[in-house]
DRENVEX-552687 format. One record per residue (C-alpha): residue in three letters; chain; x, y, z. Coordinates in Angstrom, 1 decimal. Example, Ala and Ser with C-alpha at 12.3 -4.5 7.8 and 13.67 -1.06 7.14 Angstrom:
// residues 2
ALA;A;12.3;-4.5;7.8
SER;A;13.7;-1.1;7.1
// end
This chain:
// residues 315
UNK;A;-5.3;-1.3;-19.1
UNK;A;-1.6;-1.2;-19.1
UNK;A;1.2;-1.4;-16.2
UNK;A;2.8;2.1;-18.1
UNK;A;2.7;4.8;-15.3
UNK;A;-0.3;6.9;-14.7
UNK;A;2.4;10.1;-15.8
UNK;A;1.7;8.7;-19.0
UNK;A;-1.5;9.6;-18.7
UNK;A;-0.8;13.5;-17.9
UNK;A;-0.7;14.9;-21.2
UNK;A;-4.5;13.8;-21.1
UNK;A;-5.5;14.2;-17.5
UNK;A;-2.8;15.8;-15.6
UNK;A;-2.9;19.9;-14.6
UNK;A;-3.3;21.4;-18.3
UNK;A;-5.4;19.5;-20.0
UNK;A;-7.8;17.0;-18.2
UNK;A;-10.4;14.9;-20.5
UNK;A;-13.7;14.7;-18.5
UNK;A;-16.1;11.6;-18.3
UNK;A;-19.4;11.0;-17.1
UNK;A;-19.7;8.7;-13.9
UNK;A;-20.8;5.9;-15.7
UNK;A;-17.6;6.1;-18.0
UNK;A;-15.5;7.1;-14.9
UNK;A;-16.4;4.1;-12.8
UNK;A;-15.9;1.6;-15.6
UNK;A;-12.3;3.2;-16.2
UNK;A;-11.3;3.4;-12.5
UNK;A;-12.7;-0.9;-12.5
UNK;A;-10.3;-1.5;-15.4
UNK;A;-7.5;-0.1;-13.8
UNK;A;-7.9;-1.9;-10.7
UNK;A;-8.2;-4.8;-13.2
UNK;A;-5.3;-3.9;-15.5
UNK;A;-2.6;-3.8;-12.5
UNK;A;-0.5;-6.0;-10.8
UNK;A;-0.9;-5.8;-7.0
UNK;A;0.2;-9.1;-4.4
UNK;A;-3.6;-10.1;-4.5
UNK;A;-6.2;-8.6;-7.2
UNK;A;-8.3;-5.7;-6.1
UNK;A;-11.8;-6.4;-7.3
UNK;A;-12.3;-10.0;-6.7
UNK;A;-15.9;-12.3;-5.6
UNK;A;-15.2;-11.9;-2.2
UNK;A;-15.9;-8.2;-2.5
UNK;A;-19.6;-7.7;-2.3
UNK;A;-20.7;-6.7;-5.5
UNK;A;-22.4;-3.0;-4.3
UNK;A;-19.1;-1.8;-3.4
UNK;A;-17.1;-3.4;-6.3
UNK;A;-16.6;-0.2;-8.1
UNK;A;-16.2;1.7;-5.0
UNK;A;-13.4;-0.5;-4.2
UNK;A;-12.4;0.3;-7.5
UNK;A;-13.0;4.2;-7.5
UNK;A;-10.5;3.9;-4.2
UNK;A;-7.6;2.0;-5.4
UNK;A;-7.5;4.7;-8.6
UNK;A;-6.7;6.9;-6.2
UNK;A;-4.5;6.2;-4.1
UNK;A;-2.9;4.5;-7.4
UNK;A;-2.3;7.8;-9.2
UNK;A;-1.3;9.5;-6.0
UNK;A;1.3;6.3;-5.7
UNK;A;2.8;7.2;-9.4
UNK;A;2.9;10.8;-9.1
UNK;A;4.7;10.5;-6.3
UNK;A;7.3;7.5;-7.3
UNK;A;6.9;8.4;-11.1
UNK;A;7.3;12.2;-11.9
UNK;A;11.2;11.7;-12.5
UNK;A;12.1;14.2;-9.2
UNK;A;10.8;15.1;-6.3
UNK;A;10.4;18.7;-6.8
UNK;A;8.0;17.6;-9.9
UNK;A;6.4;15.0;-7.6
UNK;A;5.3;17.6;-5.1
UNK;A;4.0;19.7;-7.2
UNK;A;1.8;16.6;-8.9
UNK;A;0.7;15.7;-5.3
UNK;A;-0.2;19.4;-4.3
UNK;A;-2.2;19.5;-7.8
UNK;A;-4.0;16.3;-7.3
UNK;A;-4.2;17.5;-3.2
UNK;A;-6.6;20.2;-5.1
UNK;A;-8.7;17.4;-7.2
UNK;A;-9.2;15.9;-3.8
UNK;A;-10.2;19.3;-2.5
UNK;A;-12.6;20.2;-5.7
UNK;A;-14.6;16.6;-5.3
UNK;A;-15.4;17.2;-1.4
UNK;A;-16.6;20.2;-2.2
UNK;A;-18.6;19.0;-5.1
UNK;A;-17.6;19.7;-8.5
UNK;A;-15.1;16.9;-9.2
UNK;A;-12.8;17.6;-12.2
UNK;A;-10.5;14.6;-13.0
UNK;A;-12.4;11.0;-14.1
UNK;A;-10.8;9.9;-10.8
UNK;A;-12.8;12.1;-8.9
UNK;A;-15.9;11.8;-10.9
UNK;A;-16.0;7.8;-10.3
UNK;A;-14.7;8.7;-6.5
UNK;A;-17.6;11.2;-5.9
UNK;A;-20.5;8.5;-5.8
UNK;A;-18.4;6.5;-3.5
UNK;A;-17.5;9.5;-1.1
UNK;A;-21.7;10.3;-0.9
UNK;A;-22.6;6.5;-0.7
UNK;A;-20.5;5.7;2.2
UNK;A;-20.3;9.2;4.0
UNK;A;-16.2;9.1;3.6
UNK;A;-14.3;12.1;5.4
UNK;A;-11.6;13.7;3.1
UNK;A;-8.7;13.1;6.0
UNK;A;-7.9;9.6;4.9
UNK;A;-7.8;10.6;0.9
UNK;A;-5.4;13.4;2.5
UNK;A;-2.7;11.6;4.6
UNK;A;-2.7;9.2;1.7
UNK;A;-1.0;12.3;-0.7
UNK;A;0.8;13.4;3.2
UNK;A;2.5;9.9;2.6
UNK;A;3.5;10.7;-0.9
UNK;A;4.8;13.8;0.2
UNK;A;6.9;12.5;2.7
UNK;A;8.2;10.1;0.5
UNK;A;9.8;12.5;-2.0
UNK;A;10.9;15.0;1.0
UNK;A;13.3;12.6;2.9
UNK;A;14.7;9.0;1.5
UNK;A;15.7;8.0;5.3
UNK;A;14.7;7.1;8.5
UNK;A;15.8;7.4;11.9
UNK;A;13.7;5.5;14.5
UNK;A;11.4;2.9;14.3
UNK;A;8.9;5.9;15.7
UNK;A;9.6;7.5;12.9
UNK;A;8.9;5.1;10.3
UNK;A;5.5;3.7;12.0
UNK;A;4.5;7.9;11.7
UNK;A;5.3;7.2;8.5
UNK;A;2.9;3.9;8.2
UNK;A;0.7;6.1;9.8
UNK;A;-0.3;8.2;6.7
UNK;A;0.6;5.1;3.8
UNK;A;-0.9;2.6;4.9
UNK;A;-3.4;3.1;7.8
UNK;A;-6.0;5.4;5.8
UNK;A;-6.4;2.3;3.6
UNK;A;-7.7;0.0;6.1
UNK;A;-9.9;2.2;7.5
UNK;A;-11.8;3.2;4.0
UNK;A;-12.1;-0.1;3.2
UNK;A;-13.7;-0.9;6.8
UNK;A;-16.1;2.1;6.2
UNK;A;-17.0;0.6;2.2
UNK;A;-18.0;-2.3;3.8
UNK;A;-20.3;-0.4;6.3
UNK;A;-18.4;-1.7;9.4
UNK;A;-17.9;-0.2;12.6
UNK;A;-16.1;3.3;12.6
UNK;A;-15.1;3.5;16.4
UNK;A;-11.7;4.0;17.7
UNK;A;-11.3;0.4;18.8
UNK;A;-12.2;-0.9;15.4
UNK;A;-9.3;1.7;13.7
UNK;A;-6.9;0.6;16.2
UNK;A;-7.2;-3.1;15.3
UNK;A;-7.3;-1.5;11.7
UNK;A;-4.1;0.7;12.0
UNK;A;-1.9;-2.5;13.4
UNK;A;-2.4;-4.8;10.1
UNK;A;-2.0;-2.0;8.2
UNK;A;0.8;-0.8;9.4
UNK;A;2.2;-4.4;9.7
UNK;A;1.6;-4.8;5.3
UNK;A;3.4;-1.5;5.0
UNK;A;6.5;-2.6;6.7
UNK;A;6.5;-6.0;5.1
UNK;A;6.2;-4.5;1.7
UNK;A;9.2;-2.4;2.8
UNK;A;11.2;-5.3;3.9
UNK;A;10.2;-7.2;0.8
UNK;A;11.7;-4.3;-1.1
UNK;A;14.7;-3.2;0.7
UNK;A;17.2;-3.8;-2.6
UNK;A;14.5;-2.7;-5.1
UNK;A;13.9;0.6;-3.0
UNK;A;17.5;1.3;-2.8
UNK;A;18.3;0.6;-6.6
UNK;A;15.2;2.4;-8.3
UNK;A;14.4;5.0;-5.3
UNK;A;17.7;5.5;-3.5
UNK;A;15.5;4.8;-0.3
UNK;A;16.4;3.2;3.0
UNK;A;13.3;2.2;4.8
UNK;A;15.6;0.7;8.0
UNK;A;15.6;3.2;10.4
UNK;A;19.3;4.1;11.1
UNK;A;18.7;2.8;15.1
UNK;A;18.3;-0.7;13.8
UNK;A;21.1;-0.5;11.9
UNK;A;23.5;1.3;14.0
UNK;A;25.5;-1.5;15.0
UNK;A;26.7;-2.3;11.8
UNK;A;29.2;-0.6;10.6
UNK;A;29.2;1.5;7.2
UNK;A;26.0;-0.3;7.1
UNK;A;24.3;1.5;4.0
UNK;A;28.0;1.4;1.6
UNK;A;28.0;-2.2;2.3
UNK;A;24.4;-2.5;1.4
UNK;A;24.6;-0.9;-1.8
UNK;A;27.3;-3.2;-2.5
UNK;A;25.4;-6.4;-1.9
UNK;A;22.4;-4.9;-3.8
UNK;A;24.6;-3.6;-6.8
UNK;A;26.0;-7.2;-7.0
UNK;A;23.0;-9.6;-6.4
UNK;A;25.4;-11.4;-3.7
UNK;A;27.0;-10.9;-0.7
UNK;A;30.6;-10.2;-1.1
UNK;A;30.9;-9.3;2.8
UNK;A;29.5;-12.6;4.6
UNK;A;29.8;-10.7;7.7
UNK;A;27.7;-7.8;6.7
UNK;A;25.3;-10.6;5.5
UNK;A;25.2;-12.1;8.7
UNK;A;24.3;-9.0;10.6
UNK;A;21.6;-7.8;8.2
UNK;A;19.7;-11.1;8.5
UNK;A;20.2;-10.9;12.5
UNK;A;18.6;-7.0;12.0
UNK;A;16.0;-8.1;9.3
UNK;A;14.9;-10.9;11.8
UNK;A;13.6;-8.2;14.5
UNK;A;12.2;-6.0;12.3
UNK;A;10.2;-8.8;10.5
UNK;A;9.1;-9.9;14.9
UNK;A;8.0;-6.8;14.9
UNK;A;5.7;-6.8;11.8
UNK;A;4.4;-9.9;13.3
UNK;A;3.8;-8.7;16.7
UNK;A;1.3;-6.1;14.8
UNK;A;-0.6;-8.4;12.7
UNK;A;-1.2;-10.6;16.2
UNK;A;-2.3;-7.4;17.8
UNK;A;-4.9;-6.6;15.1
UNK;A;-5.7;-10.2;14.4
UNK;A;-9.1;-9.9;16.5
UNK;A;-10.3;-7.6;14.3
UNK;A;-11.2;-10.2;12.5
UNK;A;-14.0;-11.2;14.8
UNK;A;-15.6;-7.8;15.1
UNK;A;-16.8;-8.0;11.2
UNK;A;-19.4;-8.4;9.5
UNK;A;-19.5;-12.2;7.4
UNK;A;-19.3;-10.6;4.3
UNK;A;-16.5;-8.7;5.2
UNK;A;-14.6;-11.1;6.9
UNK;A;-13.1;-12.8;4.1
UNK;A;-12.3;-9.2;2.4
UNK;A;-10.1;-8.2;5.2
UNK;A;-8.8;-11.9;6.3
UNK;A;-6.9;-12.0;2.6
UNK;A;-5.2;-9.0;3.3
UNK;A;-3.8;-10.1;6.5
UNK;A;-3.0;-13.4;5.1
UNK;A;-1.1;-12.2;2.0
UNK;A;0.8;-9.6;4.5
UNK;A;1.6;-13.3;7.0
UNK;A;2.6;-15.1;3.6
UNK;A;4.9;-12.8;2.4
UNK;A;6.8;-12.1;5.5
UNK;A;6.6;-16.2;5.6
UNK;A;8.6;-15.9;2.1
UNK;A;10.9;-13.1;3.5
UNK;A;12.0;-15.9;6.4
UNK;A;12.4;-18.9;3.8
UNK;A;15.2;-16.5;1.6
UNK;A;16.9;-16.5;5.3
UNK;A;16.0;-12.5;5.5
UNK;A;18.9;-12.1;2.5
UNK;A;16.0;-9.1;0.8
UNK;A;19.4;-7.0;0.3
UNK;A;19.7;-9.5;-2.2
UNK;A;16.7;-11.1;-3.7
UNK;A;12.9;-10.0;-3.8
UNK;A;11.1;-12.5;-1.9
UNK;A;7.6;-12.6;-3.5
UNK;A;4.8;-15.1;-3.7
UNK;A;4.1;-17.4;-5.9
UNK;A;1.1;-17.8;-8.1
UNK;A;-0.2;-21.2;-6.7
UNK;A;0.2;-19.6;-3.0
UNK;A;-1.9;-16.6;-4.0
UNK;A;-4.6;-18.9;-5.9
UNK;A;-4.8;-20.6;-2.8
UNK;A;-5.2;-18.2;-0.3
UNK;A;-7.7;-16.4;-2.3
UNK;A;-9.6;-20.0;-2.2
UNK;A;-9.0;-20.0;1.6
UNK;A;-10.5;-16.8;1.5
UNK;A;-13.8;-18.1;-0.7
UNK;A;-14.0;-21.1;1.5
UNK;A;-14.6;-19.4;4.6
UNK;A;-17.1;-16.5;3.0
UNK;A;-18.9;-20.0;1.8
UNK;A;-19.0;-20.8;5.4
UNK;A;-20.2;-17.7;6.7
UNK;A;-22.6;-17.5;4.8
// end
């Protein structure tokens, strides 16, 4: 499947005119668009059990068109009302007559594993948010925001793999989670400013730097720093924020020992990918106002081997 935006997609499956599948049909198409696009680490891989491949698969659609409606629909006013329409999809599955193919692949998944609808929900909440303010002003703020983006994830994958659903085990969850969300926005602070005209830095970090987001744009613009001091003080700033992304993988890390063998090695690449990237966002000296940090294909290959070699030895 192609890397063209699902709104491609909407004259065919969008609000007036949606093609319908059967669930065999739906499932395969939902597996090859987990296949067909790029992510940090595949989604359906051998470390994923094989029952809840196309679960996995079913998931990711999901919160994949909800991620391009929301970023793709050209303006936010068209964004929301994509999300409230596909907030209604959502709403139509739970209560049993799914609609879009998304749904119809989704639906099996929902039964199988006994998943509640709020996660699905503060997944499109996140969207929302994202297309209703393009600024943050406290680090609270922003981890509310994680909160609904990123968090839901982690705890529908530990309920696929039949792990534990208490509020410990979300907890530990919630802090990786959270801790991948931020790295991906510190990866992408010049891409997000350029493409999205967002600033994920919550204006308290930055507050000490003066005329901090017109001497951003300027660095970003350019693709180097033509103020070495502003340069200076964004690494300084990027350095906390990236010890505090660390601080929350260590504080979910021993979630890790709380899993299931087969699950381990599902949920340990995750984390890892999240550790390596924030390793790569260090190595460019914290200058992402300038350059995408992002890993390379060797360091992926071997951290998904990593990954096989301990479900080897688990099992």
């Amino acid at each position: 499947m192609s890397e063209a935006p699902i709104t491609a997609l909407l004259d065919r499956m969008g609000p007036q005119r949606c093609e319908t599948m059967g669930e065999a049909q739906a499932r395969a198409w939902c597996a090859a668009l987990a296949r067909g696009r790029y992510e940090n680490f595949p989604v359906l891989t051998a470390l994923l059990p094989e029952p809840v491949r196309e679960d996995f698969a079913a998931i990711y659609a999901f919160c994949r068109w909800a991620d391009d409606l929301g970023d793709e629909a050209g303006d936010p006013a068209r964004a929301l009302e994509l999300l409230g329409w596909w907030r209604s999809e959502l709403q139509a599955c739970f209560a049993g007559a799914p609609r879009h193919p998304v749904f119809t692949a989704l639906a099996p998944t929902i039964r199988r594993h006994d998943l509640p609808m709020e996660p699905f929900d503060r997944l499109i909440q996140a969207f929302e948010w994202d297309n209703r303010k393009d600024r943050w002003a406290t680090q609270a703020e922003l981890m509310q925001s994680c909160s609904l983006s990123a968090d839901p994830v982690g705890r529908l994958v530990l309920m696929t793999l039949g792990e534990r659903r208490d509020a410990d085990a979300f907890a530990r969850s919630d802090a990786v989670c959270s801790a991948l969300q931020l790295v991906n926005h510190w990866q992408d602070v010049r891409r997000d400013l350029l493409e999205r005209n967002r600033i994920y830095i919550p204006a308290e970090a930055s507050a000490g730097i003066p005329d901090f987001e017109a001497r951003l744009r300027a660095t970003a613009e350019r693709g180097w720093a033509p103020d070495r001091d502003f340069l200076q003080a964004y690494r300084e700033m990027l350095r906390g924020l990236c010890d505090h992304a660390e601080a929350l993988f260590d504080r979910g890390e021993s979630l890790l020992g709380t899993l299931k063998p087969s699950s381990r090695p599902v949920v340990w690449l995750f984390a890892a990918g999240g550790r390596a990237v924030l390793d790569q966002v260090r190595a460019w000296d914290y200058e992402t106002c300038i350059r995408r940090p992002r890993l390379g294909s060797l360091h992926k290959a071997w951290l998904v081997g990593r990954a096989w070699w301990n479900a080897r030895r688990a099992a």
